[in-house]
N, C-alpha and C positions, 0 to 999 in steps of 0.2 A: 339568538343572534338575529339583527334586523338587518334584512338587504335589501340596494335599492336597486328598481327595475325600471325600463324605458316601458311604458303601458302600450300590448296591443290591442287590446279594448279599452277605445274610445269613452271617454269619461261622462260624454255629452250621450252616447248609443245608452249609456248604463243609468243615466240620470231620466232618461226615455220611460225604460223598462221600470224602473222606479215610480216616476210617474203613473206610469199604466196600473202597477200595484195599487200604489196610493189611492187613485180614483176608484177603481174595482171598491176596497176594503172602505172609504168612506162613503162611496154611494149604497152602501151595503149595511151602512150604520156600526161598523168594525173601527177599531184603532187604526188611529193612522200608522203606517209603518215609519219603522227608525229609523235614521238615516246615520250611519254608524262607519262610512269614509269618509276620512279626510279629504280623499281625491275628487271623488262625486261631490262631497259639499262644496268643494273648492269650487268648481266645474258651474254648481248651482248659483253660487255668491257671482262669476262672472257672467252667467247667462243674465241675470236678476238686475245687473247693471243698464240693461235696455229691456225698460218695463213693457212695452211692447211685444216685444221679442218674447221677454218670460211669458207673460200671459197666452201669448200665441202659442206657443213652445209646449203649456202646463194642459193649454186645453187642447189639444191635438191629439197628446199622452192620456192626461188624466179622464178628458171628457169635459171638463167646465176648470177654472183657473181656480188655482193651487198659491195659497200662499205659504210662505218660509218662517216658522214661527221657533225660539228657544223651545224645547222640550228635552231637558237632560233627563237620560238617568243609565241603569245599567243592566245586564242581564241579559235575560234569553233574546234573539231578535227573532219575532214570531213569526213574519211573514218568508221563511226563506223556503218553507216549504213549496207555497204558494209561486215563486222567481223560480224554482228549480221544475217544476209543472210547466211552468207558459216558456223559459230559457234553456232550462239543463242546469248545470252545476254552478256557483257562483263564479267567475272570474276572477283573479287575484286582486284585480283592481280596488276591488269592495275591499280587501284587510290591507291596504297603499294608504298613507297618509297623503294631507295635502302637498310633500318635496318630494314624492315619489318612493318612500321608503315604507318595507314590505313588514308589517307586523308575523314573523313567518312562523311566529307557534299558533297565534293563531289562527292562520293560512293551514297548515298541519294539523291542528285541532278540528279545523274544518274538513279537510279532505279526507282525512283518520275515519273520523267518527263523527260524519256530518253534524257536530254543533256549533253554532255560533252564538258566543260568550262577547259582549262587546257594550263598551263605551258610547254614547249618543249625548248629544248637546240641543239638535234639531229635529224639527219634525215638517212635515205638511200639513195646512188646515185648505180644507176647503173653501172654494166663493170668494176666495180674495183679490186683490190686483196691486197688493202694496209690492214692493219691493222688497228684494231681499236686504236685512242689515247686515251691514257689517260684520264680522267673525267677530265672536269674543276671545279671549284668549284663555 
């Protein structure tokens, strides 16, 4: 059963720590990490809207600017070991879609037996300054 929750970690605080990842693992010659919320991409797609802002935003976080590129697929999400090192535990917000509704098996699945199994459409590449497009659906 999925519930919705009011988020008290800040979407924009967690799209940060993301970034900080992303930078870390690409300046490192590593895959970029998944980006597997709804709510953080939502978060990202509005930042992305003042390209300014993103690039300022990406390189602050990541170290040099980040751009928003499709990268679907499914599975393990590798870097959560690495968020749970530099953060602590993930925040519900990561298993929240973009309306605020809580994927809560695997929120559960996560807290259980720290795996995260998860859905991704996006990613980060490196050195970019395009904007972010559009959500697909």
């Amino acid at each position: 059963m999925n519930t919705t929750i009011t988020v008290t970690t800040t979407e924009l605080d967690e799209l940060g720590r993301f970034f900080a990842i992303a930078g870390r693992r690409l300046a490192a010659g590593d895959r970029a990490p998944e980006m597997f919320s709804g709510a953080i991409d939502a978060a990202w797609h509005r930042l992305a809207g003042d390209k300014a802002a993103h690039i300022a935003f990406t390189t602050a976080h990541a170290g040099f600017a980040l751009t928003h590129v499709e990268d679907a697929g499914s599975g393990d999400v590798a870097w959560v070991a690495e968020y749970e090192n530099a953060y602590g535990p993930l925040p519900m917000v990561w298993f929240t879609n973009e309306s605020g509704v809580v994927d809560t098996a695997a929120w559960h699945r996560y807290r259980d037996a720290g795996q995260v199994w998860a859905s991704w459409k996006c990613g980060p590449v490196g050195g970019g300054d395009d904007s972010c497009p559009e959500p697909s659906e």
